[in-house]
C-alpha positions as CSV (number, residue, x, y, z in Angstrom):
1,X,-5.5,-44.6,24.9
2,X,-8.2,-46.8,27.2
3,X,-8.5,-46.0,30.3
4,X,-8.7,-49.0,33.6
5,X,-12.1,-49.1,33.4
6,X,-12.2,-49.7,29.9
7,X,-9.5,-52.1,30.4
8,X,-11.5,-54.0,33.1
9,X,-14.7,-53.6,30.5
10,X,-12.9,-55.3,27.7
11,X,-11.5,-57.9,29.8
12,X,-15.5,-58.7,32.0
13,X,-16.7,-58.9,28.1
14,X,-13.8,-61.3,27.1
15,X,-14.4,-63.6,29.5
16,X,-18.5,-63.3,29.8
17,X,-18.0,-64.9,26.1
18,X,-16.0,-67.5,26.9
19,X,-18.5,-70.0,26.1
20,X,-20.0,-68.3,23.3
21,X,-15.9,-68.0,21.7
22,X,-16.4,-72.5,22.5
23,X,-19.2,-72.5,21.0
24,X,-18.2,-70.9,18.0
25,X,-14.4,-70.5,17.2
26,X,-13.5,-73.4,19.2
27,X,-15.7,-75.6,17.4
28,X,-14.6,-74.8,14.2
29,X,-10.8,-74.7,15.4
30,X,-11.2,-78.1,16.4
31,X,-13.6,-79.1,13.1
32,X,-10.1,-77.9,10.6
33,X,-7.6,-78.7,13.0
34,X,-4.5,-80.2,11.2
35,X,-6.2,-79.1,7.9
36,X,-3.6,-77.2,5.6
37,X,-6.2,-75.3,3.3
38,X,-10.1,-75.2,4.2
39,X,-11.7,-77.7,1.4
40,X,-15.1,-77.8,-0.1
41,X,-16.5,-80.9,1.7
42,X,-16.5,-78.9,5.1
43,X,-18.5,-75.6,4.3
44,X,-21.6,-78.1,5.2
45,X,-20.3,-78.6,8.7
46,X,-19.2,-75.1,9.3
47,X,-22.2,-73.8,8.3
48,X,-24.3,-76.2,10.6
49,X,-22.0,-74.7,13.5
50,X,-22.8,-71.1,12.8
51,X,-26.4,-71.5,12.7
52,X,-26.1,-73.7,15.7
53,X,-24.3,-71.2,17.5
54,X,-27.5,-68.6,17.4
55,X,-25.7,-66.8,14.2
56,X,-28.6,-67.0,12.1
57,X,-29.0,-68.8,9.0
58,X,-28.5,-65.5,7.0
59,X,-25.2,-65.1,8.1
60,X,-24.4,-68.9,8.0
61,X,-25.7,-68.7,4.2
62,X,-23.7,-65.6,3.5
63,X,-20.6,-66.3,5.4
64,X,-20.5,-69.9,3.3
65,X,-20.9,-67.8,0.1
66,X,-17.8,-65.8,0.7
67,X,-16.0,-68.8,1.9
68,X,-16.5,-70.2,-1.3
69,X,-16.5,-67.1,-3.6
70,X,-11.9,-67.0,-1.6
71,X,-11.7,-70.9,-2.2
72,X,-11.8,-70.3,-6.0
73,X,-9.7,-67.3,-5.7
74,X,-7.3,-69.7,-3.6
75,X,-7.4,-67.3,-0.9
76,X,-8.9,-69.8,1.5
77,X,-5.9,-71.8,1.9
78,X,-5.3,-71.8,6.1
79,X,-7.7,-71.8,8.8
80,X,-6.4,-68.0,9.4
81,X,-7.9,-67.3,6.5
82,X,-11.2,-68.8,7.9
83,X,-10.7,-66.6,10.9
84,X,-10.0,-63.8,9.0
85,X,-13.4,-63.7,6.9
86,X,-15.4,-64.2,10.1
87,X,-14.0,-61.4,11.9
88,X,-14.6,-58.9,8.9
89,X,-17.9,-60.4,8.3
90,X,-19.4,-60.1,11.3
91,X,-17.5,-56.5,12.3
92,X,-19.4,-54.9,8.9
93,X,-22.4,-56.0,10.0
94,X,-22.2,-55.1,13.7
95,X,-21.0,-52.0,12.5
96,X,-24.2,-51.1,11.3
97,X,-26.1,-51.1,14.0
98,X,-23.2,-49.1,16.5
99,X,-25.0,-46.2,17.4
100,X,-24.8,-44.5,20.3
101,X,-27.7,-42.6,22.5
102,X,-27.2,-38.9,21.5
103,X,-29.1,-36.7,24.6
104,X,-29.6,-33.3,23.8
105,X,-28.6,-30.6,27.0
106,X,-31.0,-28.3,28.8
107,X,-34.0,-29.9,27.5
108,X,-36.4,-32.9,28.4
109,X,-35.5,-36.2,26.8
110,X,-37.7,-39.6,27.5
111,X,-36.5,-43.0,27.4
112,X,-39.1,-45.5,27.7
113,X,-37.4,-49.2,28.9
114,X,-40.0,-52.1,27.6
115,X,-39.3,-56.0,27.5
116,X,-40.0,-59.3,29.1
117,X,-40.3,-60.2,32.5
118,X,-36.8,-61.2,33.9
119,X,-34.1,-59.4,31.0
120,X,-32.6,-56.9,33.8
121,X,-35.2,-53.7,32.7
122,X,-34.6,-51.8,36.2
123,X,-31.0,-52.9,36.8
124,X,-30.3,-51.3,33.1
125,X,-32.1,-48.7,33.9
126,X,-30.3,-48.1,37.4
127,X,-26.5,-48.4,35.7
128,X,-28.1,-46.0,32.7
129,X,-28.7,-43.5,35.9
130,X,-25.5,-43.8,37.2
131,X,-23.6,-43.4,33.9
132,X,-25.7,-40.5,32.9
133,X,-25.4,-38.8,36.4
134,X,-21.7,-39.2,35.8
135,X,-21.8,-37.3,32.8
136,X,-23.7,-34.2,34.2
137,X,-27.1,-35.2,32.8
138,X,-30.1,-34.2,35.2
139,X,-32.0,-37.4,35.4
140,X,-35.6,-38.5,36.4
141,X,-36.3,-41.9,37.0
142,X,-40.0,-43.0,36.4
143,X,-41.9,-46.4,38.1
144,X,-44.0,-47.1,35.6
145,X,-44.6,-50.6,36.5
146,X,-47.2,-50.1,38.9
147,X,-47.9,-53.6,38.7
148,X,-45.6,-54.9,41.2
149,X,-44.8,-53.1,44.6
150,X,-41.4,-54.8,44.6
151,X,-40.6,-53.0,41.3
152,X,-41.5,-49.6,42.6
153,X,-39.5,-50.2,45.6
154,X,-36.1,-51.8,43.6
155,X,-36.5,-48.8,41.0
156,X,-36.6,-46.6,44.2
157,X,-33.5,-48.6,45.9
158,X,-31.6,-47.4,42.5
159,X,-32.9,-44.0,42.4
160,X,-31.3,-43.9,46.0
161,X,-27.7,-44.9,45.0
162,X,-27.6,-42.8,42.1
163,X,-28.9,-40.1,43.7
164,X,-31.3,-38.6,41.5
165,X,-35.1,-38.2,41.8
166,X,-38.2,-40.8,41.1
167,X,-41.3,-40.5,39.9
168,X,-43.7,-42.5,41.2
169,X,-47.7,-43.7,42.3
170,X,-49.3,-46.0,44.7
171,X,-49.3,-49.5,43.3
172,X,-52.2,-50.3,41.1
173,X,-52.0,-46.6,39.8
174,X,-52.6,-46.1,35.9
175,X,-49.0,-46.3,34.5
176,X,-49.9,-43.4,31.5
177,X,-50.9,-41.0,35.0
178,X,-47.0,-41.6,36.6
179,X,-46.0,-40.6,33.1
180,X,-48.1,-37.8,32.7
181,X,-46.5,-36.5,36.0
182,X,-43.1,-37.2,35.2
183,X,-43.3,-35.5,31.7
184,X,-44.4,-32.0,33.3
185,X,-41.4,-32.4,35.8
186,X,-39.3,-33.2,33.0
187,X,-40.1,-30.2,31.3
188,X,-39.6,-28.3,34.4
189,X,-36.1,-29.4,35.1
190,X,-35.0,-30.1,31.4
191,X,-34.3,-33.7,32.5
192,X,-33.7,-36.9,31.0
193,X,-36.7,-39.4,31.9
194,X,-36.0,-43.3,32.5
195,X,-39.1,-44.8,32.5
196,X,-39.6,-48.1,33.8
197,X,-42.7,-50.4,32.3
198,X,-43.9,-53.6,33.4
199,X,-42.5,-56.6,32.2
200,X,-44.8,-58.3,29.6
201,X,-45.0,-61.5,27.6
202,X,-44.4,-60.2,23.8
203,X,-47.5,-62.0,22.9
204,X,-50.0,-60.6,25.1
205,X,-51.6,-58.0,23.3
206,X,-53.3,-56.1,26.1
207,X,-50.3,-55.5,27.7
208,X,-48.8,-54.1,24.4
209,X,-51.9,-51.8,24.0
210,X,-50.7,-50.5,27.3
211,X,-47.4,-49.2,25.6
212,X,-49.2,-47.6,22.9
213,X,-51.4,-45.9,25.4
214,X,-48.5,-44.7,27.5
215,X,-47.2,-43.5,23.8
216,X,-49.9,-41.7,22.6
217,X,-50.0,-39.4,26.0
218,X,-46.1,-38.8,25.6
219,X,-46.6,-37.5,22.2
220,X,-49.7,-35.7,23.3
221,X,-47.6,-33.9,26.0
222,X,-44.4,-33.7,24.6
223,X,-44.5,-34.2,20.7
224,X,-41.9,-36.6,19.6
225,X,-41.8,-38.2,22.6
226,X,-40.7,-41.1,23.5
227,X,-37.6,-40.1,22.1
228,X,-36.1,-43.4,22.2
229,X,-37.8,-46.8,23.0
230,X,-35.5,-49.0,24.4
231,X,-35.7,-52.7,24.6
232,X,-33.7,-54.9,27.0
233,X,-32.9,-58.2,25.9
234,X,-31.6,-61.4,27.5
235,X,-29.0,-62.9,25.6
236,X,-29.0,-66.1,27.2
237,X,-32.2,-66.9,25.5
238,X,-31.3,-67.0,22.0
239,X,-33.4,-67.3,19.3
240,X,-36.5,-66.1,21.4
241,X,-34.3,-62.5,21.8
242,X,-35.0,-62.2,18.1
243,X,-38.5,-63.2,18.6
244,X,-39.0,-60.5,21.0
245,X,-37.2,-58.1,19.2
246,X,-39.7,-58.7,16.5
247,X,-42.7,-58.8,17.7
248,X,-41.9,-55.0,20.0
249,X,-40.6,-53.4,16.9
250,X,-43.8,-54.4,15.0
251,X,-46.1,-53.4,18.1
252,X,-44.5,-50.4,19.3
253,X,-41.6,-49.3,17.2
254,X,-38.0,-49.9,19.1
255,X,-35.3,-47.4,18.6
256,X,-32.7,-49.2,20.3
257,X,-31.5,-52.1,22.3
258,X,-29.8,-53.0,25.4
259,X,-28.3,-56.2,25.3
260,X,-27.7,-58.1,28.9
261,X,-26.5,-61.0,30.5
262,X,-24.0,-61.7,28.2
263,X,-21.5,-62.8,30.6
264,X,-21.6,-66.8,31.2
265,X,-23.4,-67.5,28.4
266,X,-23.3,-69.7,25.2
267,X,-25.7,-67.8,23.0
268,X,-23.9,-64.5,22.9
269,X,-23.5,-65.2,19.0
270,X,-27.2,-63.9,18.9
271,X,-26.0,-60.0,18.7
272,X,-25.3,-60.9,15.0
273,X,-28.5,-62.2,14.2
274,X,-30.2,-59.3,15.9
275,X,-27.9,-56.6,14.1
276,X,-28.5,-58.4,11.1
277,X,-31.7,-59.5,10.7
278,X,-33.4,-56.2,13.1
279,X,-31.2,-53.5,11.6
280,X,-31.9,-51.8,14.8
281,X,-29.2,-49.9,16.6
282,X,-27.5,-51.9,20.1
283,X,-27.0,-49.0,22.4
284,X,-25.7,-51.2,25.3
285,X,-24.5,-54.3,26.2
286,X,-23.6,-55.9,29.8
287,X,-21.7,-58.0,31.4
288,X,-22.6,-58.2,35.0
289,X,-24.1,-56.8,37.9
290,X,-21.4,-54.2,38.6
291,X,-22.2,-50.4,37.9
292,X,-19.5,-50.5,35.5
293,X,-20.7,-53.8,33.4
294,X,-23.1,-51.7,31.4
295,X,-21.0,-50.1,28.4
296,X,-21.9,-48.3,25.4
297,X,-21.7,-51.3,22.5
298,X,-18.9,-50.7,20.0
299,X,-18.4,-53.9,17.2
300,X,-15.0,-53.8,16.9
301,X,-14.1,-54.5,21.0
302,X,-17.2,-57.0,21.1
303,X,-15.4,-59.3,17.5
304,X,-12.4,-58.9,19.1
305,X,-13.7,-60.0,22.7
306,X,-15.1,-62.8,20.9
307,X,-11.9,-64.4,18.8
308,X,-10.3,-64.1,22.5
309,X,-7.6,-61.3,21.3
């Protein structure tokens, strides 16, 4: 049974892709409208919408391969049927990547946040807090981007409502030095670290060296550690999302991602080009500003969020 603030979850996320449900189902609702069974001559046009909805051309191609694969079985006779295939096309591969964060108890646990400048990082990071605090787990939060005094201080603002303790330097300070600190308090406590970075273009390599420096002294201290490497995205910016994806995974190595901004926007089609094309498992996604607009990503609430049901 869900619970209200599932309910309001589900119903935030249902209308956050509002534009991304125009984009896509109305589009092709209005593209077959009056049509009695889905003919061959279309599957040019529909595929053209999926790939301009941010869905990818590999799901475009394969979703046009299964469309055709029912035609000759005559079991794409209705524009149901259309719907039908989409929905259990794109819940398999969703699927896939729904996996959430497991923490261990009464031991230390590092979560290292990375991604571009403006995807919501510390505001993740801050609802992350409250929802683990929530559950009992003893957090740290670390301010790791030293590179702006304005992200110390909003790291600190959230460290504040959530209650829980930060981690932090001067500004200017070595970022690998606030993490050396904050593993040995970790340790200490047994706590969960959520460790803020500094934004960074995904081209600029020194930036990404950075990373692996802050890396190598986790593992150094605490072997295995990071033990998850999470990257925020921005789904309002579409195909460069994958792009950044990408390019972290090859640099770094990401073990999860948080999806954001989904609410408002027209691009939110790009979770199934990630999942499919990145394999990599979507730990979060959010909806808004609230506290309670960061949720735990599960495929089946997002497709049916999507078709509007």
């Amino acid at each position: 049974m869900t619970n209200n603030s599932d309910t309001h979850f589900f119903a935030r996320l249902k209308k956050g892709l509002a534009k991304t449900r125009s984009n896509v189902i109305r589009n092709l609702d209005e593209m077959i409208s009056g049509e009695k069974f889905i003919s061959k001559d279309i599957f040019e046009d529909i595929e053209a919408i999926l790939i301009g909805a941010d869905l990818g051309p590999a799901f475009a191609s394969d979703m046009i391969e299964a469309m055709k694969a029912r035609a000759k079985r005559n079991e794409l006779n209705s524009p149901d049927a259309l719907t039908k295939i989409m929905k259990e096309h794109m819940t398999t591969i969703l699927r896939t990547c729904e996996s959430p964060l497991k923490i261990p108890k009464d031991e230390p646990y590092a979560i290292m946040v990375v991604g571009v400048n403006g995807t919501g990082k510390t505001t993740t990071i801050g609802k992350m807090a409250f929802r683990f605090k929530k559950n009992g787990i003893p957090l740290l939060l670390v301010a790791a981007d030293t590179f702006r005094a304005a992200a110390i201080e909003q790291l600190g603002i959230w460290a504040e409502r959530a209650d829980v303790p930060l981690i932090k330097q001067k500004m200017g300070a070595d970022p690998s030095a606030v993490v050396f600190d904050a593993l040995h308090a970790a340790e200490a406590r047994k706590a969960v670290m959520l460790i803020d970075t500094a934004g960074r273009l995904h081209t600029k390599t020194g930036l990404m060296d950075e990373l692996k420096k802050i890396k190598r002294i986790m593992d150094r201290e605490l072997p295995g550690a990071p033990h998850e490497t999470l990257l925020v995205l921005d789904a309002t910016t579409g195909q460069n999302a994958v792009m950044q994806a990408q390019m972290f995974h090859q640099e770094i190595g990401i073990t999860g991602i948080a999806l954001t901004k989904l609410d408002g926007t027209a691009k939110g089609g790009i979770i199934i080009r990630i999942a499919q094309e990145m394999g990599i498992p979507i730990r979060y996604i959010g909806v808004g500003e609230g506290l309670d607009d960061l949720r735990r990503f599960k495929s089946e609430e997002f497709v049916e969020a999507l078709f509007g049901e």
